[in-house]
C-alpha positions in Angstrom: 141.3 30.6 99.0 141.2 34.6 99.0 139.1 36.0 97.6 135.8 35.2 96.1 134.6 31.5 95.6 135.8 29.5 92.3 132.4 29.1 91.1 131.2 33.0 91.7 130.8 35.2 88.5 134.0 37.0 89.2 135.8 34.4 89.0 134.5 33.0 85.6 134.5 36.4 84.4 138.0 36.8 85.3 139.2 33.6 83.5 137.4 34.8 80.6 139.2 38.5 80.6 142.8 36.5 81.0 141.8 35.3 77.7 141.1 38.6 76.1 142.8 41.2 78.0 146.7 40.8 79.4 146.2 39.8 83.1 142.4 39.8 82.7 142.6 43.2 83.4 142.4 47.2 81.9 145.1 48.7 84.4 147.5 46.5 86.7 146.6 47.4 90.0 142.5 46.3 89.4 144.6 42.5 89.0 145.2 41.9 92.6 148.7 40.7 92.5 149.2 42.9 95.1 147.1 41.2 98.0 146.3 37.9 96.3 143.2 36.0 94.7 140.6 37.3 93.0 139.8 40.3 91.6 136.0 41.5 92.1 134.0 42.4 89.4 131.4 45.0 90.3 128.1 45.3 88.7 126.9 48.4 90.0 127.2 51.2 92.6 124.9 53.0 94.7 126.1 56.1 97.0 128.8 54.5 99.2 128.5 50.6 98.5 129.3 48.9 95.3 127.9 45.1 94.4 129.4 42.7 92.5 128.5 40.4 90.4 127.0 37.4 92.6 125.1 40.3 94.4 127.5 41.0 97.5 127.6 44.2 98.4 131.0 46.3 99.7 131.3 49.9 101.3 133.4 51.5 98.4 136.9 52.6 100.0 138.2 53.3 96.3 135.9 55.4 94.3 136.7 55.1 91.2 140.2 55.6 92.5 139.0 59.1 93.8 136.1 60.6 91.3 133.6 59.6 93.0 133.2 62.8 95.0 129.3 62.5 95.6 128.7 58.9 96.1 128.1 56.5 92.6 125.0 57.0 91.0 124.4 60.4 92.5 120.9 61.4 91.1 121.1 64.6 89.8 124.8 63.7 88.1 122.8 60.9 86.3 120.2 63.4 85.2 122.1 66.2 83.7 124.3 63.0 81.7 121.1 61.3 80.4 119.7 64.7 79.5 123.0 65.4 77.5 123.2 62.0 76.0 119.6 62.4 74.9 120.9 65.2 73.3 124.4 63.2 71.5 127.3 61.7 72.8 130.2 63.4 70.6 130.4 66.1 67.8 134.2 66.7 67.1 133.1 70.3 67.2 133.2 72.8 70.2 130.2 72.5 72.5 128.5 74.9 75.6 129.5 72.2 78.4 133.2 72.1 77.8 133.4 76.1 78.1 131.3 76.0 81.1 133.7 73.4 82.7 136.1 75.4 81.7 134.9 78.4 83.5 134.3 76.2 86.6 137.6 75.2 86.9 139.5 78.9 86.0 136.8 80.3 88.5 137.8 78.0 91.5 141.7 77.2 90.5 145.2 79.8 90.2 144.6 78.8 86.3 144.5 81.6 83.6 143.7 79.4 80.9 142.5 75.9 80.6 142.9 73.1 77.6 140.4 69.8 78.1 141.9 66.3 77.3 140.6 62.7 78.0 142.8 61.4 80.8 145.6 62.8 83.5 148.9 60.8 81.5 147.2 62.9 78.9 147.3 65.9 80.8 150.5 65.8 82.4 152.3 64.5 79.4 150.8 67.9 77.4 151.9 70.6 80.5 155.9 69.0 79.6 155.7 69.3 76.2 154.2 73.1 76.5 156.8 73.2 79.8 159.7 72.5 77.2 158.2 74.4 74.5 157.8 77.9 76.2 161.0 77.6 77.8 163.4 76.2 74.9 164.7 73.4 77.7 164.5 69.9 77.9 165.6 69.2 81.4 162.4 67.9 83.6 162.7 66.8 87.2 160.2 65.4 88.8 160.1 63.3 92.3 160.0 59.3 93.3 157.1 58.2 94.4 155.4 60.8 92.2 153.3 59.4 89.8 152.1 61.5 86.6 150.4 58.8 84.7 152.2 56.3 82.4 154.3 59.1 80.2 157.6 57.4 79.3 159.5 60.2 80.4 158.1 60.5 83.7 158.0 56.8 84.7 160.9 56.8 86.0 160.7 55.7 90.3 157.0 56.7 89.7 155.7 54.8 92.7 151.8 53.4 92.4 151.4 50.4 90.3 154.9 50.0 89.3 156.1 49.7 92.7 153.1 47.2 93.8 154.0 44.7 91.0 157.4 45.1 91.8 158.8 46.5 88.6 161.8 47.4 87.7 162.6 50.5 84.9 159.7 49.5 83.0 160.5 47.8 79.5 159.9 49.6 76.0 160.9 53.3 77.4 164.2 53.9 75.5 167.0 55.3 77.6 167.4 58.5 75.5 163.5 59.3 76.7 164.6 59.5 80.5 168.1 60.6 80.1 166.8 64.6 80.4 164.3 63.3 83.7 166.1 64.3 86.9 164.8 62.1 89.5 165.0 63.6 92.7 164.0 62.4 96.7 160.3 64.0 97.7 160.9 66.9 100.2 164.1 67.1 100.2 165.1 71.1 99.5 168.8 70.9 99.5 168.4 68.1 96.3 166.2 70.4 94.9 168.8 73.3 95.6 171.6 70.9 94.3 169.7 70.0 90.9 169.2 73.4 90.1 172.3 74.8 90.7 173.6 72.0 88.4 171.3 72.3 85.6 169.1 75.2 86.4 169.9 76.6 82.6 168.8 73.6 81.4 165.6 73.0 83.2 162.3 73.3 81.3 160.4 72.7 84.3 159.6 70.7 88.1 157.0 68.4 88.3 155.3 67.7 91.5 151.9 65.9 92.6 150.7 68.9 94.9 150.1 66.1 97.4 151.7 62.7 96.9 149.4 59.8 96.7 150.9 57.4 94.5 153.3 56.3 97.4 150.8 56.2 100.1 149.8 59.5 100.9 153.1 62.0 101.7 152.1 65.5 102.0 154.7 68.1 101.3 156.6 69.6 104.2 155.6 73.0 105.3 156.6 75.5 102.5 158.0 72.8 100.3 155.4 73.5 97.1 156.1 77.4 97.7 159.7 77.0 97.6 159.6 74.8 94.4 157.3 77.7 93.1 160.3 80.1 94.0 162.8 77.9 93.0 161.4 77.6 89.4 161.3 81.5 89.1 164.2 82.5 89.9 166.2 79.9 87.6 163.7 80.4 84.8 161.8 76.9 85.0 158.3 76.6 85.2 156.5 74.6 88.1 153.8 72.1 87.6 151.4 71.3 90.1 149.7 67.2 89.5 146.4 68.1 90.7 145.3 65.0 88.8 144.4 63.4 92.5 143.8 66.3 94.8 142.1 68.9 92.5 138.8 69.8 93.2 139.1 66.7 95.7 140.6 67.7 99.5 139.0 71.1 98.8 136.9 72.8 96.3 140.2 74.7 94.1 141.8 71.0 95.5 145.3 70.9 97.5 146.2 74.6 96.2 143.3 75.8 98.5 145.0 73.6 101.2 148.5 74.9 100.7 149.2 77.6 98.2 146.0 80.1 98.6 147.1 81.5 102.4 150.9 81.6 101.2 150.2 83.6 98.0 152.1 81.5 96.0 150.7 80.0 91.9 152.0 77.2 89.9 153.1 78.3 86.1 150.6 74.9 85.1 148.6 72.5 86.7 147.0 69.3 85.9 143.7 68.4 86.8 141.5 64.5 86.2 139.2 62.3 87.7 136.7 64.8 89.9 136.1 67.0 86.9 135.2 64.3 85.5 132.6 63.5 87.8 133.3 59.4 86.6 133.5 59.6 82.8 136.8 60.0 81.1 137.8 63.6 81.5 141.1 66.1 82.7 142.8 69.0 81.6 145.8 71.4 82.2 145.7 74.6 82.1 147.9 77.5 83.5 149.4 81.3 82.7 147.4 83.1 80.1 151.4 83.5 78.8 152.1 80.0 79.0 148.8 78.4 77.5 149.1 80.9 74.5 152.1 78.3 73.2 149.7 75.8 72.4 148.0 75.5 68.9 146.2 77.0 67.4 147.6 80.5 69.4 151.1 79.2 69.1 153.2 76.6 67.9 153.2 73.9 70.9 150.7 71.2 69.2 148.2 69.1 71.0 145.4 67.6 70.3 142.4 65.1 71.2 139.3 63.7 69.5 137.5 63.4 72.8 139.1 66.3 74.4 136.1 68.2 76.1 133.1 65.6 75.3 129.9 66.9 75.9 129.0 63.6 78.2 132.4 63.7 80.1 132.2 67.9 80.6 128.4 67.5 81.6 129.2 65.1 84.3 132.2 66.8 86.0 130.0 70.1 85.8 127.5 68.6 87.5 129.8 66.9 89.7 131.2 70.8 90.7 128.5 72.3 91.2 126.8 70.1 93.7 129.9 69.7 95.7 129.0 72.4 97.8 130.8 73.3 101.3 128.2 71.1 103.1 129.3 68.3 100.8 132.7 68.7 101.5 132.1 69.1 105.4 130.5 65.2 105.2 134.1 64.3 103.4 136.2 65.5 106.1 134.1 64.6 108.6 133.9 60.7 107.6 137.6 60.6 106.6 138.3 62.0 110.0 136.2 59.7 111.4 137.7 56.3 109.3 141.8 57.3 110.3 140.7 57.3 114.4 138.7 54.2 113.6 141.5 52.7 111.5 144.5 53.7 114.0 142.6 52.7 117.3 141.5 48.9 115.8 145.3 48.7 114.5 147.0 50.4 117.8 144.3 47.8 119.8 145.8 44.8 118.0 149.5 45.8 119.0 150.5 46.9 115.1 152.5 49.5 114.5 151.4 52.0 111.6 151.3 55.5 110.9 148.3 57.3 109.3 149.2 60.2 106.6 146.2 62.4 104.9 146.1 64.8 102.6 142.8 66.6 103.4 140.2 63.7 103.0 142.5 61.8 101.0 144.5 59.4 103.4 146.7 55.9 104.0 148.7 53.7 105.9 152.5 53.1 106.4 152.3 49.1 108.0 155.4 49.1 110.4 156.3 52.7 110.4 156.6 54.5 113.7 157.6 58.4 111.9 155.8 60.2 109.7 156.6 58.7 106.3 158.3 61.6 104.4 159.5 60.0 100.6 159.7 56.8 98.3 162.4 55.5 100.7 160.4 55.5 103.8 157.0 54.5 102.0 159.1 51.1 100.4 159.8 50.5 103.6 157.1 49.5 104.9 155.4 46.3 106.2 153.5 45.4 103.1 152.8 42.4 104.0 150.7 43.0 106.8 148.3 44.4 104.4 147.5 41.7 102.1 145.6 40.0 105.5 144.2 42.8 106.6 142.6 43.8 103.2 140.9 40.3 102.4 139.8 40.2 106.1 137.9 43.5 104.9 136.4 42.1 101.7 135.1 39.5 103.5 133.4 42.1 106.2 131.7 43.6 102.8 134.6 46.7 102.8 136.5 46.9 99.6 139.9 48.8 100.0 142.2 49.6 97.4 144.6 46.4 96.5 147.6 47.7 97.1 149.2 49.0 100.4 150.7 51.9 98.1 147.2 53.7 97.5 145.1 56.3 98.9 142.1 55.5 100.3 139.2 57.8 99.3 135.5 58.5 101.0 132.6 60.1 99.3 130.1 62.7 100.8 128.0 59.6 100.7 129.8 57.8 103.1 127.2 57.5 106.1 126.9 56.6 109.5 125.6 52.7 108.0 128.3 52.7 105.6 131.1 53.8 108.6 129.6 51.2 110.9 129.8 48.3 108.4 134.0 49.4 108.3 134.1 49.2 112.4 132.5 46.1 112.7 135.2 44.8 110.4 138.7 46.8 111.4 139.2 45.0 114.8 139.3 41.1 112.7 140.9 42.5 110.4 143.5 44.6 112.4 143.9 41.0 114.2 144.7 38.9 110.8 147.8 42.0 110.0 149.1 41.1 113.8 149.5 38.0 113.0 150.8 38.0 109.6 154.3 36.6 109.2 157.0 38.3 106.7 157.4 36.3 103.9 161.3 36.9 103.9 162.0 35.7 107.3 159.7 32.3 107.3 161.8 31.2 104.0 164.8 32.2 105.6 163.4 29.6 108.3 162.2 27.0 106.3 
């Protein structure tokens, strides 16, 4: 069987969630359907290993799904948050840790302005609403493959765990919701060009992940972010960088650093989420001075959060800032530089074709491609079944990847030279077991 044994804790603890929770599980992808058996349930984590619940322990290529900047359990993260919760965990009043998060992020970021929420579908679902609300439009158009969390207008072709469960236009999002969404291929200028000069009057904004990593990772083609950025001035639109991934992440002002600092270009908003939150529930959006002014109670845009800006959640992602220094994101690069030539020689070794796409430190791989991967087209095209092999052959060498073949895969200044030897002494098995997988399709077309 995948997975783990029928008698480990995980699996008794997952037959108990299936009775409480829909799939025994919080968010889809954490279910496994992806790669088969099991899920794991973790008890702890430590640095760059997690262990579960009978006690085995895994280096952590997921953390937290990208948060986990520093490592898990980083020491001095753990002692500002125990100081603050000594101190109270919520007030429903302002407090000094959300406005020095604040200043953090306008001090390192193109943003003017800065409103905390609790979670990035909370944050990108408040930069449209502002989007359409400063602008009088209702138009949005947004990319496949792009995920912006599970807003019902933005769901459509969003890539990430609706296109690892296989679903289809997902149920309960009316038509009316999506019929202003423009849906357009990723990279692709003259669609972009063709859109606009369509609907430009009508377009309240463009939404983009500044990197994708909802399809794999697919960076943006040279110029591509500052020719959306152009694009959205000059027909009145504003542009919204998803920095919900890649902010504060692949550098320390995230992918703008990467991309837009050295062309001189700014997003009108950007959206922002699990670094600054250093692991605890935590994003924000924040833009133009201009543009943030529209929001309640300056202007009339309203928006609003009980949690937005908790003392615990702003404490941690402060922390989490602040000792992410230039030597910390040195050890990032240099162990996810490290992993992709480990990962593409044990695969090219084993005779299986792949190509390895990164964002910064943020990185995956296209099973079966042989070109850069450049949209949702070319990412669903890929050999996902070679995955599902290779990523239980990894479990079982104590390496836990991210259960889906449509995911980033994300190290942590933590990540060592014990944690990146444990990962080689698994890759070339497990490279092996996706040689020889067999695609599904074809052996029941056999049988």
């Amino acid at each position: 069987m995948e997975g783990v044994n029928s008698n480990s804790a995980s699996e008794q603890l997952f037959a108990r969630a299936r009775n409480v929770s829909p799939g025994g599980v919080n968010s889809p992808v954490r279910a496994f359907r992806a790669v088969g058996g099991t899920p794991i349930f973790m008890r702890s984590g430590a640095g760059a290993w997690l262990t579960d619940t009978d006690g085995n322990r895994y280096v952590d290529l997921v953390g937290s799904w990208g948060p986990m900047l520093l490592g898990h359990a980083h020491p001095e993260v753990l002692a500002a948050v125990t100081d603050a919760v000594g101190r109270g965990t919520s007030f429903g009043t302002p407090s000094e840790p959300e406005v020095l998060l604040a200043e953090e992020i306008v001090g390192r970021t193109p943003v003017e302005s800065v409103r905390m929420v609790s979670s990035g579908t909370e944050a990108t679902m408040s930069a449209i609403r502002l989007a359409r609300g400063f602008t009088g439009r209702d138009k949005i158009v947004k990319f496949a493959g792009c995920y912006h969390g599970h807003v019902d207008a933005l769901l459509a072709e969003a890539g990430s765990g609706v296109v690892t469960l296989g679903l289809p236009e997902t149920p309960g999002v009316p038509a009316h919701v999506t019929a202003d969404t423009i849906v357009l291929p990723f990279n692709d200028r003259a669609a972009v060009d063709a859109a606009f000069a369509e609907h430009g009057d009508q377009i309240a904004c463009l939404i983009t992940e500044a990197a994708a990593g909802n399809m794999g990772v697919v960076p943006p083609r040279s110029g591509f972010n500052a020719f959306l950025a152009e694009t959205c001035t000059r027909h009145g639109a504003l542009f919204i960088s998803d920095e919900v991934m890649t902010g504060f992440r692949v550098t320390r002002s995230g992918h703008w650093g990467l991309d837009g600092e050295p062309e001189g270009w700014r997003p009108d908003l950007l959206t922002f989420g699990k670094v600054m939150g250093g692991g605890f529930p935590a994003a924000a959006f924040g833009g133009r001075r201009d543009v943030m002014e529209m929001l309640a109670p300056v202007g009339p845009v309203y928006q609003a959060g009980t949690l937005s800006g908790n003392p615990i959640a702003t404490t941690a992602g402060l922390a989490t800032l602040q000792l992410a220094d230039a030597a910390a994101y040195a050890r990032l690069d240099d162990a996810s530089a490290q992993l992709q030539a480990m990962v593409g020689e044990a695969l090219a070794d084993a005779g299986v074709p792949h190509v390895i796409q990164n964002a910064g430190n943020m990185f995956s791989v296209f099973w079966g491609a042989e070109t850069p991967v450049t949209n949702f087209a070319g990412a669903q095209a890929q050999q996902t079944w070679r995955y599902r092999p290779f990523f239980h052959a990894m479990l079982a060498a104590g390496v836990y990847l991210p259960p889906s073949a449509f995911e980033s895969w994300f190290v942590s200044a933590a990540h060592d030279s014990e944690a990146l030897s444990r990962i080689a002494e698994g890759l070339p098995g497990a490279a092996q077991a996706a040689a020889r997988a067999v695609n599904p399709e074809r052996r029941t077309e056999a049988e």
